[in-house]
Backbone and ligand atoms as CSV (ligand in chain L), in Angstrom:
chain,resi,resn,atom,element,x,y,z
A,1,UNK,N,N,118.304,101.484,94.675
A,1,UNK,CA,C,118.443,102.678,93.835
A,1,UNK,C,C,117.269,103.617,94.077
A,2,UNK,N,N,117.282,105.057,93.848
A,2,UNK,CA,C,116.423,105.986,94.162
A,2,UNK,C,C,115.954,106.820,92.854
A,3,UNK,N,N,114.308,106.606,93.027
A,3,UNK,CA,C,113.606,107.147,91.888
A,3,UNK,C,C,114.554,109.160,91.811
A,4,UNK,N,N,115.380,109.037,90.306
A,4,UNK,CA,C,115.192,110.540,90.160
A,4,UNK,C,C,114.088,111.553,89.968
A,5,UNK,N,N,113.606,112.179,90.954
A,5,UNK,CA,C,112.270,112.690,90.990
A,5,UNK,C,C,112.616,113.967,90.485
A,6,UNK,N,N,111.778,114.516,89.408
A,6,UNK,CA,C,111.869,115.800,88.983
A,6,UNK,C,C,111.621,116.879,89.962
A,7,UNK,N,N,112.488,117.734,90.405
A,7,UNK,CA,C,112.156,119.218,91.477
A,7,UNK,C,C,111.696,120.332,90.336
A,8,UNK,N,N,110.211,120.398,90.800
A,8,UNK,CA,C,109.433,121.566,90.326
A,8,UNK,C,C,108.919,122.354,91.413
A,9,UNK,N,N,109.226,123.585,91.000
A,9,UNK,CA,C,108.611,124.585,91.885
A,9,UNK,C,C,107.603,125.233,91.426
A,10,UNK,N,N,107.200,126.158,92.281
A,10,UNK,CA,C,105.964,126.952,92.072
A,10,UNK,C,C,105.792,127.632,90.725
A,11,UNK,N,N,107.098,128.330,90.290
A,11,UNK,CA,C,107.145,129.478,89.152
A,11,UNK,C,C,106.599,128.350,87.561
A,12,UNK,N,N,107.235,127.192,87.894
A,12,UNK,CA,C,107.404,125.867,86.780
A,12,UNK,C,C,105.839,125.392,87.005
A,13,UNK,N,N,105.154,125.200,88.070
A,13,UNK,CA,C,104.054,124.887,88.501
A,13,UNK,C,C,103.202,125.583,87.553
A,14,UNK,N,N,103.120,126.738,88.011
A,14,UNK,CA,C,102.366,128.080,87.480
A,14,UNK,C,C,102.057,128.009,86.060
A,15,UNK,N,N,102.934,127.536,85.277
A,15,UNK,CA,C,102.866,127.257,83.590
A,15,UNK,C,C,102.128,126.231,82.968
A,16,UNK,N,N,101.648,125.207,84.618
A,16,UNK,CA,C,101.571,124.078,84.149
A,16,UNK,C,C,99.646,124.116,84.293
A,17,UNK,N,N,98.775,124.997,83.455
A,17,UNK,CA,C,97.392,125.134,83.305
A,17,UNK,C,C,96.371,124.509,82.836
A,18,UNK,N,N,97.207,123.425,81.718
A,18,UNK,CA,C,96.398,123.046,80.723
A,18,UNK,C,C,96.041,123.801,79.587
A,19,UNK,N,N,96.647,125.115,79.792
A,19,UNK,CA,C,96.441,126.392,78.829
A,19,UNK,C,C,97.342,126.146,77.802
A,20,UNK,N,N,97.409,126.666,76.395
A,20,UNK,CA,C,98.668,127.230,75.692
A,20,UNK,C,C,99.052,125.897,75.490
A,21,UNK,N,N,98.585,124.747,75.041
A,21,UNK,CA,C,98.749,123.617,74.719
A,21,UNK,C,C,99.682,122.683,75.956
A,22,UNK,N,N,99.932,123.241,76.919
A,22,UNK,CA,C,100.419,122.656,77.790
A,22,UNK,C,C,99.479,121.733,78.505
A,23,UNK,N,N,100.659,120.460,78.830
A,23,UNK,CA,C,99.595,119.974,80.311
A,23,UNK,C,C,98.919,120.749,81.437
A,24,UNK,N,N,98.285,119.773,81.847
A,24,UNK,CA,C,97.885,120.260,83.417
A,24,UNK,C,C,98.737,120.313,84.538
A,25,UNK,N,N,99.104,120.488,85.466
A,25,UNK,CA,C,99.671,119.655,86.497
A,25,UNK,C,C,99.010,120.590,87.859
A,26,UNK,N,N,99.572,119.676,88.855
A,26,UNK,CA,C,98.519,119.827,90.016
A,26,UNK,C,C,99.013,119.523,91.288
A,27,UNK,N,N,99.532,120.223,92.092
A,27,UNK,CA,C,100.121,119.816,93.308
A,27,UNK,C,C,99.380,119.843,94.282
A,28,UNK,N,N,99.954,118.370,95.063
A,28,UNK,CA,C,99.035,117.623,95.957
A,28,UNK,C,C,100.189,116.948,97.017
A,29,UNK,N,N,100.145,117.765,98.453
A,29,UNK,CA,C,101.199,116.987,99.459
A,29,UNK,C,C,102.248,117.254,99.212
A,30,UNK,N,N,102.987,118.239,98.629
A,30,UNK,CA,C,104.057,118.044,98.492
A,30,UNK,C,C,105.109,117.092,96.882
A,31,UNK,N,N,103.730,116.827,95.874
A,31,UNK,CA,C,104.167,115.971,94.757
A,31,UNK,C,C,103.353,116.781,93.767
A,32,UNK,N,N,103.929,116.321,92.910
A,32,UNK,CA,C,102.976,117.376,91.531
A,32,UNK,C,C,102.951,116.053,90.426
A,33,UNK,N,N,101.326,116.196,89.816
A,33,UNK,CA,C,100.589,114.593,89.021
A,33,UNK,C,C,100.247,116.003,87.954
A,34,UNK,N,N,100.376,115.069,87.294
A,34,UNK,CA,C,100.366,115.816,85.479
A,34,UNK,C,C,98.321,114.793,85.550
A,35,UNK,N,N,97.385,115.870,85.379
A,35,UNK,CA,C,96.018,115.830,85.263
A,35,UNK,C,C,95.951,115.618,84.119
A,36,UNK,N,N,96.252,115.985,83.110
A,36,UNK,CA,C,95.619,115.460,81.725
A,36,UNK,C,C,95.025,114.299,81.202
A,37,UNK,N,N,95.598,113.361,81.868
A,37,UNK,CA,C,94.994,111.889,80.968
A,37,UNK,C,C,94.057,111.798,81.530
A,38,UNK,N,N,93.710,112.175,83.060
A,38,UNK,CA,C,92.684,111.813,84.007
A,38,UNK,C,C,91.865,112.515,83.880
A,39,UNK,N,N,91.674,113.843,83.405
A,39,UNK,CA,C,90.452,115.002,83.225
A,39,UNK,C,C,89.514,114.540,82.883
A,40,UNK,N,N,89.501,113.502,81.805
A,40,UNK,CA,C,88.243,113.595,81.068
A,40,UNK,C,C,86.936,112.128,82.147
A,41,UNK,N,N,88.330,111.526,83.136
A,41,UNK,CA,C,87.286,110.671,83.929
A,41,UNK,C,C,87.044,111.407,85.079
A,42,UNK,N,N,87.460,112.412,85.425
A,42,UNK,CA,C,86.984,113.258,86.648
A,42,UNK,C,C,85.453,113.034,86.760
A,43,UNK,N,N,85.221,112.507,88.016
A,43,UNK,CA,C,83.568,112.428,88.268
A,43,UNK,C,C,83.196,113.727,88.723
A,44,UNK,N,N,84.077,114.364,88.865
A,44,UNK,CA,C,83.300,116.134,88.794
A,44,UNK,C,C,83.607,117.006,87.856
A,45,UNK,N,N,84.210,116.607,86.561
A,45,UNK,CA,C,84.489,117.149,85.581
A,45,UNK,C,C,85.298,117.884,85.170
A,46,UNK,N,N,85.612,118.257,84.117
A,46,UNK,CA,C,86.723,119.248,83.825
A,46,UNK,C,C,87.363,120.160,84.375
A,47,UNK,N,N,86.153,121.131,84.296
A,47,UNK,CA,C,86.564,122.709,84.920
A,47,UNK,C,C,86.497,123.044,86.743
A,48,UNK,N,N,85.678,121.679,87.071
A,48,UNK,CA,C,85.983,121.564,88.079
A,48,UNK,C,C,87.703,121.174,88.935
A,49,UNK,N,N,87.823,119.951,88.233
A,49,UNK,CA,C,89.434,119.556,88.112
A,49,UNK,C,C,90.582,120.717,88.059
A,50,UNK,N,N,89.764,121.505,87.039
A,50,UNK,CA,C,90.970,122.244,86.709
A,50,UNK,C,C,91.425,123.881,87.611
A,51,UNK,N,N,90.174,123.848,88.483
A,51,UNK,CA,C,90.307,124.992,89.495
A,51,UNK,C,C,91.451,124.639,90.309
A,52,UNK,N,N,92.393,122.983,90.353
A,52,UNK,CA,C,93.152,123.204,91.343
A,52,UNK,C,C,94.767,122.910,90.282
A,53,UNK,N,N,94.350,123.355,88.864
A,53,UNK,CA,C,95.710,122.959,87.982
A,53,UNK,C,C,96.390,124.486,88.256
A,54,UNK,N,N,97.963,124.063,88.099
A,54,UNK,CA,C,98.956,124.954,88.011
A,54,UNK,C,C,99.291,125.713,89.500
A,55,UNK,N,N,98.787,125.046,90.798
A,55,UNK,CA,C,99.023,125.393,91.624
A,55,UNK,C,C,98.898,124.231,92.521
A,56,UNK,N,N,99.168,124.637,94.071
A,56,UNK,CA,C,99.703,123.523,95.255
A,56,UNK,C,C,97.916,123.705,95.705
A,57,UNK,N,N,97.426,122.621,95.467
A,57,UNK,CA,C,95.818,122.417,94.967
A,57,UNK,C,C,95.307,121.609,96.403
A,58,UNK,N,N,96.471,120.945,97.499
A,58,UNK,CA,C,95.928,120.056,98.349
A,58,UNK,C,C,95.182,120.883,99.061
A,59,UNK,N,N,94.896,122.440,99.837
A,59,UNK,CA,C,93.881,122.541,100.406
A,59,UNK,C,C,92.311,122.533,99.942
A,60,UNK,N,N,92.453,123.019,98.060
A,60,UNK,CA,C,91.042,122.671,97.878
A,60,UNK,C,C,90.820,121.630,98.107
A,61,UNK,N,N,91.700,120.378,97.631
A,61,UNK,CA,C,91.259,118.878,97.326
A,61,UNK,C,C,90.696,118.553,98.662
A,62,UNK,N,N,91.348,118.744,99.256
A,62,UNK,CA,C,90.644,118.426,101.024
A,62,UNK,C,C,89.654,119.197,101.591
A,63,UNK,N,N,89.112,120.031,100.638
A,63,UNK,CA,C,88.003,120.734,101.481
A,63,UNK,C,C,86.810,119.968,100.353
A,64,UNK,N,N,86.961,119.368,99.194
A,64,UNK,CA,C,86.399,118.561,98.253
A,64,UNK,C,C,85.890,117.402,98.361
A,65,UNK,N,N,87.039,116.677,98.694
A,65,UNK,CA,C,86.556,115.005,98.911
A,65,UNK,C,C,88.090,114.828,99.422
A,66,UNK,N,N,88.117,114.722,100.509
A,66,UNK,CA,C,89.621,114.300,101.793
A,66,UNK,C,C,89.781,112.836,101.305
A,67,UNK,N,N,88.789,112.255,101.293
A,67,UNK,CA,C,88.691,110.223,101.125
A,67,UNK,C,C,88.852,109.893,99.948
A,68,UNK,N,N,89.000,110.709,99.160
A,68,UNK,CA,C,89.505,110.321,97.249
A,68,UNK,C,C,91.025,109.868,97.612
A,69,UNK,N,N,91.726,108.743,97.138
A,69,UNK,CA,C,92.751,108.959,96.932
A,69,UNK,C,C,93.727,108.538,96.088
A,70,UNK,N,N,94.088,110.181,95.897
A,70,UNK,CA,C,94.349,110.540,94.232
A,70,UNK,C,C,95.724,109.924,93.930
A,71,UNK,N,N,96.514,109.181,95.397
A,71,UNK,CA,C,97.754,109.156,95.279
A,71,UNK,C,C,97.900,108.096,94.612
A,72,UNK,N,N,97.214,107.048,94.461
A,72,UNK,CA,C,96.628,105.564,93.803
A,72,UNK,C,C,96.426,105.769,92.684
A,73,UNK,N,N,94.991,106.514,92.268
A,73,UNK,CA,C,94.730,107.175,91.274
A,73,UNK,C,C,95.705,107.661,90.062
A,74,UNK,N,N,96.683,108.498,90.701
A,74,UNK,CA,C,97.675,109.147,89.693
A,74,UNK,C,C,98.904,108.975,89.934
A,75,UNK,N,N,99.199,107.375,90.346
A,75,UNK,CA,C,100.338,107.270,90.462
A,75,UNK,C,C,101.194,106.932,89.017
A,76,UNK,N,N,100.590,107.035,88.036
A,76,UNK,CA,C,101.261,107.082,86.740
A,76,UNK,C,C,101.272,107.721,85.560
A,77,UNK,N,N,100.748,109.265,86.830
A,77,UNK,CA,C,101.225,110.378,86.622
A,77,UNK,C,C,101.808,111.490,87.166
A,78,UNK,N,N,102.613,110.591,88.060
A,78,UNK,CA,C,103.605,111.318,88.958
A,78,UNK,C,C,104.647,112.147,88.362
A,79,UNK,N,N,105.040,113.641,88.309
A,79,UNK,CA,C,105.818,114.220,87.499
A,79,UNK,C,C,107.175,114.384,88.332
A,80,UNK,N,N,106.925,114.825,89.648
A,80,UNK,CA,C,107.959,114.884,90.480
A,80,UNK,C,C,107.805,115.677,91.735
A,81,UNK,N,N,108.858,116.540,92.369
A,81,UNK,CA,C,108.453,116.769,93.760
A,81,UNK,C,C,108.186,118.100,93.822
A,82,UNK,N,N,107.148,119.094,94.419
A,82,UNK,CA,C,107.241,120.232,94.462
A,82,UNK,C,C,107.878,120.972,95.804
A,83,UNK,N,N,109.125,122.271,95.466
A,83,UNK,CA,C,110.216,122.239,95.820
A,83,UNK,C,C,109.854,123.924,95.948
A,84,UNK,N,N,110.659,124.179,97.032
A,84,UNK,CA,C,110.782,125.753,96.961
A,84,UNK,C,C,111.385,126.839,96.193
A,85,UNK,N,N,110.974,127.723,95.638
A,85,UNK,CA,C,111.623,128.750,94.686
A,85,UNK,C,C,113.010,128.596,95.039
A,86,UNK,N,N,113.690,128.410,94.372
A,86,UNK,CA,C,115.520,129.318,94.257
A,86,UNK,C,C,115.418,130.278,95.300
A,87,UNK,N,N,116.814,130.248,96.088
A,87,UNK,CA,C,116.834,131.580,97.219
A,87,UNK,C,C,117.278,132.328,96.177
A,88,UNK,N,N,116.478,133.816,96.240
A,88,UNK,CA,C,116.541,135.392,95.706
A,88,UNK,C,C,115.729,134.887,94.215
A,89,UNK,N,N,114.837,134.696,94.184
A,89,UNK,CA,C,114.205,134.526,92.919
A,89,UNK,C,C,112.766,134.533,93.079
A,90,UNK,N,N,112.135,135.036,94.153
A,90,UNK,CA,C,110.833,134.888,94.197
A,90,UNK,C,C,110.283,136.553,94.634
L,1,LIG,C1,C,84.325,114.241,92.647
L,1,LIG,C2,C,86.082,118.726,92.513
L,1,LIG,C3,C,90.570,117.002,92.032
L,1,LIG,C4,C,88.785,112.510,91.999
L,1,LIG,C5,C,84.417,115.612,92.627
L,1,LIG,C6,C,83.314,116.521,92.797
L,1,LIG,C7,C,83.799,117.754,92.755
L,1,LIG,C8,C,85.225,117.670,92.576
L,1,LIG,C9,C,83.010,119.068,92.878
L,1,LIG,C10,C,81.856,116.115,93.042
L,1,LIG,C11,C,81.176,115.725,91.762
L,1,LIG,C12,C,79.757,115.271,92.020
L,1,LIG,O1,O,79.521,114.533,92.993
L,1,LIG,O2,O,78.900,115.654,91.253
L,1,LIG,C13,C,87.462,118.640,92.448
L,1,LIG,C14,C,88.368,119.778,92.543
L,1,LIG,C15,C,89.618,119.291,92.406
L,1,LIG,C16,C,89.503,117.851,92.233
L,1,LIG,C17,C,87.972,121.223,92.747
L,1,LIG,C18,C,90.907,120.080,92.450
L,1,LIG,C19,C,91.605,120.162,93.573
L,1,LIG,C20,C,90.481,115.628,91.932
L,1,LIG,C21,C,91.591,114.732,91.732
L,1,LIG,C22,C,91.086,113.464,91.739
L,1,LIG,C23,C,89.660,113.568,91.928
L,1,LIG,C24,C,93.051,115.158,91.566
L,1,LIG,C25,C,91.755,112.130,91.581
L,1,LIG,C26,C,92.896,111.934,90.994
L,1,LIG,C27,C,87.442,112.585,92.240
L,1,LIG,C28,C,86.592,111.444,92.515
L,1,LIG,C29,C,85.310,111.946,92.719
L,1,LIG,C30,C,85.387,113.384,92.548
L,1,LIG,C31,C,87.029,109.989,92.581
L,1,LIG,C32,C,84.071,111.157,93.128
L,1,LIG,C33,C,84.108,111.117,94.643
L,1,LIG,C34,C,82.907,110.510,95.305
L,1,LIG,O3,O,81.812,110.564,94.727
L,1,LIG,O4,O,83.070,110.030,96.443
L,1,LIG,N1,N,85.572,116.343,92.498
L,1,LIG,N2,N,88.178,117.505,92.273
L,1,LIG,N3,N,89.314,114.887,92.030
L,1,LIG,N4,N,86.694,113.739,92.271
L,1,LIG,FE1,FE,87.439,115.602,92.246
């Protein structure tokens, strides 16, 4: 059987700040991890963390620390897959 993976895109991404009582979320590779539970153990801290929430974050993360890996880390906070806008909607 095959995990139903939630398809989120960019526009759905975008909302996802940590702002406005919302989660975080954070795309990485092609997958998007909901940051919230993990923020507060970030060994570089919050606002650091959060420069790569609500957007497709893998080129900072790799210009950061490439050898972290977050996929271990947040695998149980995997939200689902990040997916391309709707054709005519962007
Ligand atoms: C450390 C930034 C996302 C895990 C750090 C440090 C910075 C940083 C500046 C260095 C802190 C220090 O040494 O004083 C960022 C930015 C992120 C991000 C800008 C957004 C893309 C993440 C994520 C994870 C993570 C998603 C894991 C789920 C870690 C770990 C360290 C670290 C484990 C310690 C690494 C080591 O010392 O080798 N981060 N981080 N970070 N971060 Fe992140």
């Amino acid at each position: 059987s095959s995990t139903p993976y939630l398809r989120v895109t960019p526009s759905m991404l975008k909302n996802q700040t940590g702002r406005k009582g919302k989660d975080a979320w954070m795309g990485l590779n092609g997958k998007v991890y909901n940051i919230t539970p993990y923020a507060e153990f970030h060994p570089g801290g919050i606002p650091e963390l959060l420069r790569g929430a609500g957007k497709d974050a893998t080129k900072l993360f790799g210009e950061v620390h490439p050898w972290v890996n977050y996929d271990t880390m947040l695998s149980a906070c995997l939200v689902g897959l990040l997916v391309d806008e709707p054709e005519g909607t962007e």
